[in-house]
N, C-alpha and C positions, 0 to 999 in steps of 0.2 A: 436110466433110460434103456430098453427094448428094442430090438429093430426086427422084422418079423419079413421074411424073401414071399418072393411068387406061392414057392411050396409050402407053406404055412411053418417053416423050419423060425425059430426063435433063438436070437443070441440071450448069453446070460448079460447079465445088468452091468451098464459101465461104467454110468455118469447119472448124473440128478441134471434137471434142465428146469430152470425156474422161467417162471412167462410172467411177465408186470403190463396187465392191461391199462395199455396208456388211455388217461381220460380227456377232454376235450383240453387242449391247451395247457395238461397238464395242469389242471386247475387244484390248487389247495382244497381239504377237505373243509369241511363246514363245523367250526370249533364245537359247536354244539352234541356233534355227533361222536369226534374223537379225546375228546378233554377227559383226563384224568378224574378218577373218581374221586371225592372230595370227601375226607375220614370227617364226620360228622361232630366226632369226638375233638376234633382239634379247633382253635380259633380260624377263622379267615385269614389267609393271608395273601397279597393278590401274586408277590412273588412264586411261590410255591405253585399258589393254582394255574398260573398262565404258564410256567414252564415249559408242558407242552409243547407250546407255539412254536418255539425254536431248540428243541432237542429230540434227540428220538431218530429213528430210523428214515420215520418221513415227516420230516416237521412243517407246519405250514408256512412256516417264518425261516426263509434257507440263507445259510451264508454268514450268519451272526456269529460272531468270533470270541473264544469260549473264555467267559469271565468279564465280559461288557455290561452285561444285566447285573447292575448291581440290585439286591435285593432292600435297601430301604430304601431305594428311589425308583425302583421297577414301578412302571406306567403300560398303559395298552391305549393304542389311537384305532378310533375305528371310521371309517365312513363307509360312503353309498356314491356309487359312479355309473354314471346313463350318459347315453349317443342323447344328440340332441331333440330326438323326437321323444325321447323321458324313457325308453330301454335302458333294462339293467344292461350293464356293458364289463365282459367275463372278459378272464386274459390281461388287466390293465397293470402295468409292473408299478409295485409301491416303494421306493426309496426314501431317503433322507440325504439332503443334499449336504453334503462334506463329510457326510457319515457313513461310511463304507461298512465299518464297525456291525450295525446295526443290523445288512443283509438287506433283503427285499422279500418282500413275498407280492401276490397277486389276485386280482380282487377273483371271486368265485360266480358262481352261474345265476346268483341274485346278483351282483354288482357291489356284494361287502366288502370289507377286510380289514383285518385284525395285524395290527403290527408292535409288538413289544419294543417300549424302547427306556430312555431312564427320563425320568421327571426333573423338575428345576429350573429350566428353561425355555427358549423360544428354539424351536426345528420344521426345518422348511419339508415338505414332505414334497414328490417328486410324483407326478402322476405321466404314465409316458405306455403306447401303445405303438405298433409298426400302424401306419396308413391313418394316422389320428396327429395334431397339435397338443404336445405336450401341456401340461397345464401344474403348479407351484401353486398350495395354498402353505401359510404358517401357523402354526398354533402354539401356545405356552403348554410344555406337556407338565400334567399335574405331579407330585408324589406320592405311588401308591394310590393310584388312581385309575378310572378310566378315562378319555375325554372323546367328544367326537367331534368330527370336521364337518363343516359345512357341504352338503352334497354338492360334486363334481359334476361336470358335463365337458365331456370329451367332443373336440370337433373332428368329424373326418375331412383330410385335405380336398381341397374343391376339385374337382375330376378334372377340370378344364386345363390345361397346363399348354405350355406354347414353348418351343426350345428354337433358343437364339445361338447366334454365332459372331462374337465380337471378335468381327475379322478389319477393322478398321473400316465399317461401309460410311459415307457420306451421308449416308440418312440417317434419322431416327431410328430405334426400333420400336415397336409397342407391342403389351402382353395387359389381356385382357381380363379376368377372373370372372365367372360365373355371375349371371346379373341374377340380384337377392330384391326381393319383396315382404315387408310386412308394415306393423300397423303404422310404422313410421316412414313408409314409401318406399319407391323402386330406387334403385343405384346399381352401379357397374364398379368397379375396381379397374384404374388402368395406369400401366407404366410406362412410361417414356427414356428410353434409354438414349443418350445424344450419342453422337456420330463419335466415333474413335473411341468408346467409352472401354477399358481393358478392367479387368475383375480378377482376384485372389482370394480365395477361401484359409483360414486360420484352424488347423487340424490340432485336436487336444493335445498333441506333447510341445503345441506352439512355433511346428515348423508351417509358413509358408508355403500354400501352391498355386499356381495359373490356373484359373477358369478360363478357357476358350467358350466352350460350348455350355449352354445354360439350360434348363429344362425347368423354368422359372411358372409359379402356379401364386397365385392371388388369393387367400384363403380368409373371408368373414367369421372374425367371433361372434358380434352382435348381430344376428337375428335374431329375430322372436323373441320369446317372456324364456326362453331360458339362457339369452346371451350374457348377462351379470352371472351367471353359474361358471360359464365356458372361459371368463377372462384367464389369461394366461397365470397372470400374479391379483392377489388383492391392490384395489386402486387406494392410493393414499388417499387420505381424506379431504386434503383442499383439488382433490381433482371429480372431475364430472364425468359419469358414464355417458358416451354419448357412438362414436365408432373407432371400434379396431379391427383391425387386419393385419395374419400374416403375409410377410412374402418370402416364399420360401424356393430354393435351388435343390433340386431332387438331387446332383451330384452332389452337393454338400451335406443334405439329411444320409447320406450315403457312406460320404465319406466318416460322419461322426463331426464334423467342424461346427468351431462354434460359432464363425461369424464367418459371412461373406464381404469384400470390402473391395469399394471399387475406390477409382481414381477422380472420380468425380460427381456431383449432384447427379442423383436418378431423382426425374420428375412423377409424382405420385397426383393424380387427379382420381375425386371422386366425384357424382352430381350431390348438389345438396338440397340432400332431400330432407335436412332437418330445419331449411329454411333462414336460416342464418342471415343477415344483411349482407348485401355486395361489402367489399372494403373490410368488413370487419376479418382479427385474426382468430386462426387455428390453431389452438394452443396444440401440441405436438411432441410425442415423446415414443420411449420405443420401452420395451422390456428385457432388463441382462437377468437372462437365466444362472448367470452364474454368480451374480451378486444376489441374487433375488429380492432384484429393486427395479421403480419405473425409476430413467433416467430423462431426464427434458432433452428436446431436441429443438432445431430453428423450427422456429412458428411456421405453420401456414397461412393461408391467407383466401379467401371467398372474392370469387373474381367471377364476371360473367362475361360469356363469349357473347360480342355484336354482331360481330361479322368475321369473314375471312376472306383473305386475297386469291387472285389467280395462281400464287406459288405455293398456298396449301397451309399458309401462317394465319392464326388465330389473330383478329385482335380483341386483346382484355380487355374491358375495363372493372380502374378500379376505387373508391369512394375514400378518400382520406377526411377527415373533421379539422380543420381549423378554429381555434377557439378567439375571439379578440376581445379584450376588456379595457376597458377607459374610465377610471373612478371604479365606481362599483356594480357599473354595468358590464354586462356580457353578453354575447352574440355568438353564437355558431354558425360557422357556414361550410356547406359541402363542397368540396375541392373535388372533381370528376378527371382521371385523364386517363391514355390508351396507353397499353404495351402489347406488344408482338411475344407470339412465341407458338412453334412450332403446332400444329394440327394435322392427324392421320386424317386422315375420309372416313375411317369407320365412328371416325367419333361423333 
């Protein structure tokens, strides 16, 4: 390097100064363009040829820890990841979940990406952006092979966000989430937090801490034709796609925790707008990211508001089936009765 004054006076040379023009999100290059040149003369082999990916000065595939590729099980997983209006979506971090081994790389300015790993097995692959709901698909990675995943669609968190204070109030609280429309009808997302309700977030090395203050947001998977894209995990097969929704604590996406966990039942109402009978149940379950399984939870249940009192209480009602048989006849009869339970005004 040069440095040159007012008077056009020049020093002699001191240093080299190298400049790495940073690209958008530090986005992996497009294998296409940088992939080793392939001696014509030798057999295929997908080991040698994918090498590239994770070696090299700039590899597109960073972090992979040296001698994990083995070479007669070396595999390449490739897919495609779009925001929910069907945008490629650049920047989106690719892991393997319990496999650090592996590195990550990140999808590029199409919305691809290319991640070497070893074949033989089932690996959950880790889809994860800042201001997006992470999303877990799995695949059986082949040997010596390529395989590709199912296109991803990344949700961005609902804008709508409400921050609470479980300071022991005598009321409820309630947190709304953005009201969604499509070909399956309108609904709202709303939470009901009961009076004295106290909350603890579980921080990755599994120490325990106090949530006072919550910055709590209500976030829809299923809208539109691309919501089965957007689910968090693959649904097992005796379950039905029908609605999910995150609820998520901006101080816990914050903090890195894996779970938020209160002291007591938070009330989750939706409208059902899938039409469902009064009375009948909600089957009900959540996703552990870190098993990467759905787990069942208590059921819900389809209830319709009649009326409400001067003190702001809903009453339910709701439709149980009685069955009665005598010989080998039988008769159904509908059992109707009320419950109470709390009601904001906005609802």
């Amino acid at each position: 390097m040069r440095a040159r004054d007012a008077a056009g006076n020049e020093s002699s040379p001191s240093m080299a100064l190298g400049v790495t023009l940073a690209t958008e999100d530090n986005l992996p290059d497009d294998p296409s363009v940088v992939a080793s040149p392939i001696d014509p003369t030798l057999p295929s082999d997908i080991a040698r040829d994918t090498a590239f990916l994770y070696t090299g000065p700039n590899p597109i595939q960073t972090g992979v820890i040296d001698g994990t590729i083995e070479p007669r099980r070396a595999a390449v997983l490739r897919g495609l990841v779009t925001n929910a209006s069907g945008t490629p979506l650049s920047g989106v971090s690719i892991t393997v979940l319990d496999h650090p081994e592996f590195g990550s790389t990140k999808t590029r300015a199409d919305g691809m990406f290319d991640l070497a790993v070893n074949g033989g097995g089932a690996l959950t692959l880790v889809y994860s952006r800042s201001g997006f709901l992470p999303v877990q698909r799995t695949i059986d990675a082949p040997w010596r092979d390529y395989a590709w995943l199912p296109d991803v669609v990344l949700t961005a968190l609902d804008t709508a966000s409400t921050t609470i204070t479980l300071d022991g109030s005598s009321d409820p609280l309630m947190v709304r989430g953005s009201a969604e429309t499509d070909a399956d009808g309108s609904r709202r997302s709303t939470l009901l937090f009961p009076a004295g309700t106290t909350a603890t977030m579980v921080l990755p090395n599994g120490n325990v801490q106090d949530l006072t203050t919550l910055t709590v947001r209500s976030t829809e998977y299923t809208v539109g034709d691309s919501g089965p894209d957007a689910m968090p995990g693959e649904l097992p097969a005796y379950s039905g796609y029908t609605y999910a929704v995150e609820l998520s604590v901006d101080e816990a996406i914050a903090a890195g925790a894996t779970k938020v966990q209160f002291d007591r039942p938070i009330w989750h109402y939706v409208e059902n707008f899938i039409g469902f009978p009064v009375g009948s149940i909600a089957p009900s379950g959540y996703y552990d990211r870190e098993a990467a399984a759905w787990v069942a939870a208590e059921n819900g249940r389809v209830v319709a508001i009649v009326s409400k009192d001067a003190n702001n209480w809903a009453n339910l009602e709701f439709i149980t089936a009685m069955i009665l048989r005598k010989g080998c006849l039988s008769a159904a009869m509908e059992h109707k009765y009320l419950h109470k339970a709390p009601l904001s005004s906005a609802l």
